[in-house]
Residue frames as qw, qx, qy, qz and C-alpha x, y, z in Angstrom:
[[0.346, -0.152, 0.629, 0.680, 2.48, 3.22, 17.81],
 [0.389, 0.390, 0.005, -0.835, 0.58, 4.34, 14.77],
 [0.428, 0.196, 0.882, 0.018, -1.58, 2.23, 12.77],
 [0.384, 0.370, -0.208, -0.820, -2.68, 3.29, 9.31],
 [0.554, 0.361, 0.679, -0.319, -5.34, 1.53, 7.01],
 [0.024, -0.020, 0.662, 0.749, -5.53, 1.40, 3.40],
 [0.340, 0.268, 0.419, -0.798, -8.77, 2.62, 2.92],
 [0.439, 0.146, -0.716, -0.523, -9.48, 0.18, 0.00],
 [0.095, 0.076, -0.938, 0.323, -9.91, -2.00, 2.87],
 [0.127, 0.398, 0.808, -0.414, -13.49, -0.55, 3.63],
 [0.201, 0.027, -0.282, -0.938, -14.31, 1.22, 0.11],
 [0.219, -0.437, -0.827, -0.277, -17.66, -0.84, -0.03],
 [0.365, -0.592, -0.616, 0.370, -18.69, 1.08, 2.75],
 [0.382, -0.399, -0.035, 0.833, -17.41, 4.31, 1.36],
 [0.294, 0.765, 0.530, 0.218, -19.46, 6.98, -0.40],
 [0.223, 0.413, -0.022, 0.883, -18.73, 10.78, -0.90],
 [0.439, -0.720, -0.136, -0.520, -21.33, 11.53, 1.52],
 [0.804, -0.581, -0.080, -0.099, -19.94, 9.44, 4.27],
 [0.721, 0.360, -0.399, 0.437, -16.40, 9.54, 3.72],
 [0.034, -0.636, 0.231, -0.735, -16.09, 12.02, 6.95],
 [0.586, -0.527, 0.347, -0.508, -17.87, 10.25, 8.78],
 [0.975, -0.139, -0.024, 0.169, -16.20, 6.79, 8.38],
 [0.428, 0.489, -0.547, 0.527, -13.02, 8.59, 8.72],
 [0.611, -0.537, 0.113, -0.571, -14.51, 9.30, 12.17],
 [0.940, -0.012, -0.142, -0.311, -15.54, 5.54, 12.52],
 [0.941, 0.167, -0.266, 0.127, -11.97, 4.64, 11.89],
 [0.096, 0.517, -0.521, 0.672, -10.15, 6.92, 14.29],
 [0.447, -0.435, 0.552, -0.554, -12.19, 5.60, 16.86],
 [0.958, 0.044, -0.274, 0.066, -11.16, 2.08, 15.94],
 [0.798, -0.508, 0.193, 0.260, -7.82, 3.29, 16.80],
 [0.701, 0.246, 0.307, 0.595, -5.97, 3.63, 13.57],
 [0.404, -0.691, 0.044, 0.598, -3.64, 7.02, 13.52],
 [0.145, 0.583, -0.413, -0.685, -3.45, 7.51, 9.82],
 [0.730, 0.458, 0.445, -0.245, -4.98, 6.37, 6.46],
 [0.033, -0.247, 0.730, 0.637, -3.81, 5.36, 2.90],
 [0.484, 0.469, 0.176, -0.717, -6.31, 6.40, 0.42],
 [0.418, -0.027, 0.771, 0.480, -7.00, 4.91, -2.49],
 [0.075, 0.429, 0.552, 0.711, -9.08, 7.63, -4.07],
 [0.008, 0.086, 0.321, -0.943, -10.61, 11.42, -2.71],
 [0.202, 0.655, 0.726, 0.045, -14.12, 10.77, -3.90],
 [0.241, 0.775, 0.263, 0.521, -14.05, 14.26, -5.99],
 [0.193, -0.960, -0.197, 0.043, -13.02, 16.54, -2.72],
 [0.198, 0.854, -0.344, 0.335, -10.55, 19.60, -3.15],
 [0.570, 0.329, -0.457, 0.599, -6.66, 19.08, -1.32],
 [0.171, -0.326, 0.475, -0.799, -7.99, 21.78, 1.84],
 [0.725, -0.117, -0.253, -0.630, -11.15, 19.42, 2.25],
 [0.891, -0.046, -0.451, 0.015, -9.16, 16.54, 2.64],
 [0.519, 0.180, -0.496, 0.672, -7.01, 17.90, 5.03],
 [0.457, -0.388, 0.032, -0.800, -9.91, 19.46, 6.94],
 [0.799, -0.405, 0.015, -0.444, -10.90, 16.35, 7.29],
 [0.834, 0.141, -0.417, 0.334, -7.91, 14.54, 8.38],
 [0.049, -0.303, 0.490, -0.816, -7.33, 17.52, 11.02],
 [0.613, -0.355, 0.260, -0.656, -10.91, 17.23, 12.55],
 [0.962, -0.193, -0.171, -0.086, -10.26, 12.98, 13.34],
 [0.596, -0.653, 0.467, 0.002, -6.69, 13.23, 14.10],
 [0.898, 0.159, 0.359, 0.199, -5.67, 11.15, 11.58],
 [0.026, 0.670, -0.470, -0.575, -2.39, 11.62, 9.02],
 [0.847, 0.481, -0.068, -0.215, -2.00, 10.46, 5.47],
 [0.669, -0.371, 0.542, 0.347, 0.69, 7.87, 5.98],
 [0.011, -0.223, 0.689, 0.690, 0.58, 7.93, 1.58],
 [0.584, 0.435, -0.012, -0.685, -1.81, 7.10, -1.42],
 [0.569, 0.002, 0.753, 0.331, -2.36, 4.71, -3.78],
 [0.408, 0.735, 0.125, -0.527, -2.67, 6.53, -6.63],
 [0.768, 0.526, 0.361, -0.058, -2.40, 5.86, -10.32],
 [0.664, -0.073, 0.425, 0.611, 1.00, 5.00, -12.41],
 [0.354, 0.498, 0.542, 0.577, -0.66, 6.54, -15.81],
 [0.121, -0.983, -0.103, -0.092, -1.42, 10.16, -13.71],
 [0.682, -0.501, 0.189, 0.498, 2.11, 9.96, -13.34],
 [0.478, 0.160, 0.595, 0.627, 3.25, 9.26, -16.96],
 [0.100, 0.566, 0.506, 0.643, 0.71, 11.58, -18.93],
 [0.145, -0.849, -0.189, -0.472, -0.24, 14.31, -16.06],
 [0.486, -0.120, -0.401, 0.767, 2.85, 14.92, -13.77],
 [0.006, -0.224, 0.165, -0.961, 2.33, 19.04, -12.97],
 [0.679, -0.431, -0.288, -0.520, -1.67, 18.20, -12.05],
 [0.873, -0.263, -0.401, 0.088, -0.99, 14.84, -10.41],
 [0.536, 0.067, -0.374, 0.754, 2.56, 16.52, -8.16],
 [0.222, -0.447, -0.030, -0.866, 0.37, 19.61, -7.69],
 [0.763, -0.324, -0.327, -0.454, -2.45, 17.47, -5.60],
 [0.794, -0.347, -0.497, 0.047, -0.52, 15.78, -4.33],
 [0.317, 0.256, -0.359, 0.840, 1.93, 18.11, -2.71],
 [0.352, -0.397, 0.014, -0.848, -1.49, 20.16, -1.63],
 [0.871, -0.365, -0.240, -0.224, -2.41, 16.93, 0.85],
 [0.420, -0.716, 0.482, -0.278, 0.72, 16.54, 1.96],
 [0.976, 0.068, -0.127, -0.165, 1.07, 13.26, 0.53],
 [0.581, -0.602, 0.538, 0.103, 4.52, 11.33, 2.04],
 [0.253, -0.272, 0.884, 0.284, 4.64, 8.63, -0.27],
 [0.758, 0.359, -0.174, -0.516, 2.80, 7.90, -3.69],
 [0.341, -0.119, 0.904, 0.229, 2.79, 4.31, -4.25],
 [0.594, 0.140, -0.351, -0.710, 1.50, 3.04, -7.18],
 [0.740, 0.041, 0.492, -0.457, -1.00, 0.12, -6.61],
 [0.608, 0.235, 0.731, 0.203, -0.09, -2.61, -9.56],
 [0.550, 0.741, 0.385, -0.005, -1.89, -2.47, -12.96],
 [0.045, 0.826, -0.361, -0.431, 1.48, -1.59, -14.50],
 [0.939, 0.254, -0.207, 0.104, 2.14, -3.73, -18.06],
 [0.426, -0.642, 0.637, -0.006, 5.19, -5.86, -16.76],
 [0.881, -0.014, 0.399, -0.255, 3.98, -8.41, -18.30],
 [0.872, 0.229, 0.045, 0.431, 7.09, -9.53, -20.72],
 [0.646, -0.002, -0.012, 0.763, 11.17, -7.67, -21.26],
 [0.033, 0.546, 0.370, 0.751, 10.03, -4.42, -23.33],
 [0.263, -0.815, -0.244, -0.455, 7.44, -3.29, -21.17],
 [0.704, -0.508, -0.206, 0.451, 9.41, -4.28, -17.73],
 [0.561, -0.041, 0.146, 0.814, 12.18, -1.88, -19.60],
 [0.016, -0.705, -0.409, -0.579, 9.55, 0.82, -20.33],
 [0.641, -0.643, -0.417, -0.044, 8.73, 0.77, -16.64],
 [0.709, -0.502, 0.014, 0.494, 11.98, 0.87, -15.10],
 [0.356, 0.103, 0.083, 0.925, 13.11, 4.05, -16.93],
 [0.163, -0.605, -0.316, -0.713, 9.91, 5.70, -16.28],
 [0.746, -0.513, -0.423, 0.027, 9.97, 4.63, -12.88],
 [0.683, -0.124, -0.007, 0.720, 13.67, 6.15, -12.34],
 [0.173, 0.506, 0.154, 0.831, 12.61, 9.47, -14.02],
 [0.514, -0.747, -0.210, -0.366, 9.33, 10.11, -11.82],
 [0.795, -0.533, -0.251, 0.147, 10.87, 9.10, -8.92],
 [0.438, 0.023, -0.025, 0.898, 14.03, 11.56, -9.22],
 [0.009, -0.511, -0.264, -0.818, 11.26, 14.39, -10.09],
 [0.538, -0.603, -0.368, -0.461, 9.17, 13.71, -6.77],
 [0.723, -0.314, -0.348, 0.508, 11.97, 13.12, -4.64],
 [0.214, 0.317, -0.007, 0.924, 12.60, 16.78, -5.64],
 [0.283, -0.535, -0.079, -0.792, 9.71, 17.55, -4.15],
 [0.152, -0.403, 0.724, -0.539, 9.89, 15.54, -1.13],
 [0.732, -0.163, 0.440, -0.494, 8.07, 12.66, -2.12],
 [0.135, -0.384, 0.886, 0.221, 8.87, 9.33, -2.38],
 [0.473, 0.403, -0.644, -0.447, 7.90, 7.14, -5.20],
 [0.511, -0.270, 0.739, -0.347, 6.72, 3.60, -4.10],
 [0.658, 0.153, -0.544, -0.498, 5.36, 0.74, -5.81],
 [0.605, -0.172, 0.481, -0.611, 2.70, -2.08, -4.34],
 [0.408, 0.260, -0.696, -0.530, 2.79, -5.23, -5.34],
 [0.890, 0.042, -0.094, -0.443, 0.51, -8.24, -6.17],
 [0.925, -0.097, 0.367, 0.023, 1.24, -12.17, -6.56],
 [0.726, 0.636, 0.260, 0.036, 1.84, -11.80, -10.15],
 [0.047, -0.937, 0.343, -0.047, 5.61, -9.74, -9.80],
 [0.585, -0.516, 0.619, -0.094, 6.95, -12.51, -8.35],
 [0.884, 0.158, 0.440, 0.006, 6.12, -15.18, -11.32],
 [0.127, -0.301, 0.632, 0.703, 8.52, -15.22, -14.32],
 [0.457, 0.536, -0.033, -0.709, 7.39, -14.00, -17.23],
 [0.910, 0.379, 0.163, -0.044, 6.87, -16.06, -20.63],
 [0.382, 0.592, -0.544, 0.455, 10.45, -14.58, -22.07],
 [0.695, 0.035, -0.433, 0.573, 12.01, -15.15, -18.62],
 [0.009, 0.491, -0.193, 0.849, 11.95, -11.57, -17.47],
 [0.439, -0.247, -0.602, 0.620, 11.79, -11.45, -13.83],
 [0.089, -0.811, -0.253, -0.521, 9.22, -8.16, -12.87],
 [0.424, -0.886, 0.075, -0.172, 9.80, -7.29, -9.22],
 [0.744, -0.465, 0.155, 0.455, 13.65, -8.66, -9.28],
 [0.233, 0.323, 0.274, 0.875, 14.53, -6.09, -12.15],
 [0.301, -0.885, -0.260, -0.243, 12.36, -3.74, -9.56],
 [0.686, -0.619, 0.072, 0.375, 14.65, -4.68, -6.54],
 [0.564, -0.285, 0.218, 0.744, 18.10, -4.12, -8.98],
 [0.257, 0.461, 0.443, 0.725, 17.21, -1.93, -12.12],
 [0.068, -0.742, -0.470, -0.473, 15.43, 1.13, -9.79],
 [0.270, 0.253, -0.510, 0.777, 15.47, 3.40, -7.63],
 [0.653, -0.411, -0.106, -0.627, 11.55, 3.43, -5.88],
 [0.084, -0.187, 0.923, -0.327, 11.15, 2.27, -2.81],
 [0.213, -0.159, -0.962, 0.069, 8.75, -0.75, -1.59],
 [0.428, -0.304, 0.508, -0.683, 5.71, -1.40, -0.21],
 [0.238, 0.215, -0.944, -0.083, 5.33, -4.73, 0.32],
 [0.690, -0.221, -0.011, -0.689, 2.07, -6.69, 0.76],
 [0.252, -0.411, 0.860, -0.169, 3.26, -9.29, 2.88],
 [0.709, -0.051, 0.687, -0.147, 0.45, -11.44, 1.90],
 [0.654, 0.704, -0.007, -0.275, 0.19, -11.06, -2.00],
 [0.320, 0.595, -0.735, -0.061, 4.04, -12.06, -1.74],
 [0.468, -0.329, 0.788, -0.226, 3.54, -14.93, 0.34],
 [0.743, 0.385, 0.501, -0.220, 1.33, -16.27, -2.45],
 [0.448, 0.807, -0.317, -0.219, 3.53, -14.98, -4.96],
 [0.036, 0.612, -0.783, 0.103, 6.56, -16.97, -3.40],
 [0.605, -0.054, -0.794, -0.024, 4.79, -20.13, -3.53],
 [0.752, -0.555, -0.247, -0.256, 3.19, -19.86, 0.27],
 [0.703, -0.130, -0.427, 0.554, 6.21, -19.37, 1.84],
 [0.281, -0.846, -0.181, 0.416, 7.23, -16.54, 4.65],
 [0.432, 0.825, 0.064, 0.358, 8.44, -13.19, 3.08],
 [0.366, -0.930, -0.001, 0.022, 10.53, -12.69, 5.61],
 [0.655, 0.047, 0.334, 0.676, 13.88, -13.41, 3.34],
 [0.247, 0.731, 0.487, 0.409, 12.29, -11.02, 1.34],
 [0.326, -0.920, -0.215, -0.040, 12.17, -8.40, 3.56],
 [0.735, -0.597, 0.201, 0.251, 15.35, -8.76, 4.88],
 [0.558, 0.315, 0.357, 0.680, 16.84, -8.75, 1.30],
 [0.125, 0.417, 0.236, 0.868, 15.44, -5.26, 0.55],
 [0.376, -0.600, -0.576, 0.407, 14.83, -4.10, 4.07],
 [0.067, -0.345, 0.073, 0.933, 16.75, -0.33, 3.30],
 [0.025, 0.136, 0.586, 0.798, 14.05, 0.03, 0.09],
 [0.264, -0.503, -0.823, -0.010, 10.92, -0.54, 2.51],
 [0.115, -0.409, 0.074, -0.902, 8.97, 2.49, 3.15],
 [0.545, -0.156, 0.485, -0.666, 6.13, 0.82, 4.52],
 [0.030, 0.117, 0.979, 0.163, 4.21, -2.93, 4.35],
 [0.584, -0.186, -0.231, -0.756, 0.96, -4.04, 3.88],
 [0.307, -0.074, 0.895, -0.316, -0.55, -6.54, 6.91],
 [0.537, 0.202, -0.438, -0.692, -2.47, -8.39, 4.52],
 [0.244, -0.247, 0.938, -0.018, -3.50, -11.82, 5.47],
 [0.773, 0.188, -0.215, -0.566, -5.39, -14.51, 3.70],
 [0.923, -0.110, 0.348, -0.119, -5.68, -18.36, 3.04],
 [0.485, -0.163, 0.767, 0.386, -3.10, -20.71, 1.27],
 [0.425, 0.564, 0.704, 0.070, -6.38, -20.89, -1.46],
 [0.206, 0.120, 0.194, 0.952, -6.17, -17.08, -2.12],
 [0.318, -0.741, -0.571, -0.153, -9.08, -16.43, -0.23],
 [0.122, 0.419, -0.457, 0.775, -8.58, -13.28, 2.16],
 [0.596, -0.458, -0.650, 0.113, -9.00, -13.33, 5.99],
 [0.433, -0.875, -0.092, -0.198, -8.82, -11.02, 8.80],
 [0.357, 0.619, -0.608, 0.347, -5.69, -10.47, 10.26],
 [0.276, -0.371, 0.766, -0.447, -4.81, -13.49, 12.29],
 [0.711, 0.193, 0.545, -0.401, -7.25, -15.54, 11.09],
 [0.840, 0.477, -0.254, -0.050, -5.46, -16.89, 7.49],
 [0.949, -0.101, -0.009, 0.297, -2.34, -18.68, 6.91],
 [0.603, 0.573, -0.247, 0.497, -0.18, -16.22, 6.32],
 [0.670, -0.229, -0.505, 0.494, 2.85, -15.10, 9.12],
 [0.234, -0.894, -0.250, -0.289, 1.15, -12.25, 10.25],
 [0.566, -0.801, -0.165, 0.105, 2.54, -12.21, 13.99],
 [0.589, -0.602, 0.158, 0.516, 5.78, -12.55, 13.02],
 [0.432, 0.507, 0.148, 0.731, 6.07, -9.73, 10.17],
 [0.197, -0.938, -0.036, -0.284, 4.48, -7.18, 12.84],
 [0.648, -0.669, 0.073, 0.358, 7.13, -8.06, 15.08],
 [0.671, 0.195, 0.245, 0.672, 9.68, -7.70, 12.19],
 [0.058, 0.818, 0.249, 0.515, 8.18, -3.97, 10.99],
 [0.458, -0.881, -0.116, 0.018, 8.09, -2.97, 14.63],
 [0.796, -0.239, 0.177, 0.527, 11.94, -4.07, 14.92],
 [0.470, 0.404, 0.438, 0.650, 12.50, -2.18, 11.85],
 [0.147, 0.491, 0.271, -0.815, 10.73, 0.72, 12.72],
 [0.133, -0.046, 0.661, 0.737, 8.45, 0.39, 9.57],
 [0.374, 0.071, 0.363, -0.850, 5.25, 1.24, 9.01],
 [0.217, 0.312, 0.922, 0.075, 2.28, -1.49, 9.06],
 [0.360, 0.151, -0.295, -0.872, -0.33, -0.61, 6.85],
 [0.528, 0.110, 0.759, -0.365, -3.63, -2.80, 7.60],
 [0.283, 0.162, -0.592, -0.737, -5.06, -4.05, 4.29],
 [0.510, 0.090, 0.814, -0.264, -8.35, -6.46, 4.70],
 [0.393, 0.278, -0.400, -0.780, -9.77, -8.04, 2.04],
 [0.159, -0.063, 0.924, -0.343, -12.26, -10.32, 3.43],
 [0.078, 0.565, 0.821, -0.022, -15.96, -9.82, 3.32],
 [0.066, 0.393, 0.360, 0.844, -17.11, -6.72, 1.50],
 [0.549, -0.653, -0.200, -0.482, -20.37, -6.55, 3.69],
 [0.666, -0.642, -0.272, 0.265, -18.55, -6.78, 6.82],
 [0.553, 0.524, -0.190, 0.619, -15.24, -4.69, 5.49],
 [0.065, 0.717, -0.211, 0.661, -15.89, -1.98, 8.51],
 [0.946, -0.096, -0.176, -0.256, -16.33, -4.88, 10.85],
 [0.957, 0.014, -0.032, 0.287, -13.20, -6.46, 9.96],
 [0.441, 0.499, -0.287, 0.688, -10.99, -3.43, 10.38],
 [0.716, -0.510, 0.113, -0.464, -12.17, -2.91, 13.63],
 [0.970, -0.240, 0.008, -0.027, -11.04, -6.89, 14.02],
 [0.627, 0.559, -0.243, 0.486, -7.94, -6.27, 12.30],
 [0.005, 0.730, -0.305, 0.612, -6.77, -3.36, 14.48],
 [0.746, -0.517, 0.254, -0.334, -7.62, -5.38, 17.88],
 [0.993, 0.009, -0.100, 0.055, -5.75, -7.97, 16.71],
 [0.493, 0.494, -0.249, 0.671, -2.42, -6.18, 15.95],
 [0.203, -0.743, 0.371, -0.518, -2.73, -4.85, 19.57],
 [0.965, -0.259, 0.012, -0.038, -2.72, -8.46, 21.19],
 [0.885, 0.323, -0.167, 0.293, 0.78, -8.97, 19.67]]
């Protein structure tokens, strides 16, 4: 099966000089495609130069809400020229009371009609913080689920902490048809992160769930900065045990 990597997972480790060669590094961990989370200045044929010479595809991006809003024709341009499946934005959108939620969720509805034209899909990553009701009341990632049309990617562990430490796998199952792809994220109860397999959250049995699904796992680690390239490496071995 394929195994992609958010490549936040091992930015310490990442520089413009070496990006090439920890793509290398990370094909011959094993993992079959990458989610970026930023091109370190190189050109659309560059990146895709180097994604041909490791074998590797660009399962999507995490790329920035406000290059939507204020530079669509640039930002669609790029990304078309990679090839990019699925833009998700990565958080850091105000949500944070009625107004802005309602800002969102008509800008969210445009963009996402405008890139579907072009054959990508719209996506949106979320933290703890979605999950918590707002001071007014307002509800952020359940006025996602009904009030939009973008689909998911769910960070299985950012919700488990969101939902009060419990399994997302209601969650899932609620808004299974909206799920492009997850994040295997895992970490402590405390909000410490951990290797995968090695925190509290229900790791074994969301891969089994994804697989079922046919959905794609996306490895996220956010563990130990100075081990990061280390722990994807651990990550990836683990998810083959299962």
């Amino acid at each position: 099966m394929d195994y992609s990597i958010q490549l936040y997972s091992v930015h310490k480790a990442l520089t413009r000089e070496n990006f090439d060669e920890n793509l290398g590094k990370i094909a011959e961990m094993g993992y079959t495609a990458v989610e970026p989370c930023g091109f370190y200045e190189y050109t659309p044929d560059e990146i895709n130069a180097m994604l041909k010479k490791h074998n590797l595809k660009l399962s999507g991006t995490h790329s920035a809400y406000k290059s939507l809003v204020e530079d669509f024709d640039n930002t669609l341009e790029f990304q078309k020229a990679i090839g990019n499946p699925n833009y998700i934005i990565p958080g850091g959108v105000p949500i944070s009371n009625q107004k802005e939620i309602d800002e969102f969720v008509e800008n969210a509805n445009r963009l996402q009609e405008k890139l579907a034209a072009h054959g990508i899909n719209l996506c949106y990553h979320n933290h703890s913080g979605e999950f918590v009701v707002n001071a007014d009341g307002s509800m952020p990632y359940e006025q996602m689920i009904l009030r939009t049309n973008i689909d998911l990617e769910v960070d299985v562990y950012w919700a488990f902490k969101g939902l009060g430490n419990k399994n997302p796998i209601d969650l899932l199952n609620r808004i299974e048809n909206r799920i492009k792809c997850i994040h295997l994220k895992d970490g402590l109860e405390t909000g410490h992160g951990k290797p995968l397999g090695q925190g509290d959250a229900p790791i074994a049995e969301i891969f089994a769930w994804a697989k079922e699904k046919g959905k794609l796992a996306v490895v996220e680690n956010e563990s130990d900065p100075l081990k990061c390239m280390e722990e994807a490496k651990m990550c990836i071995e683990y998810l083959k045990t299962l």
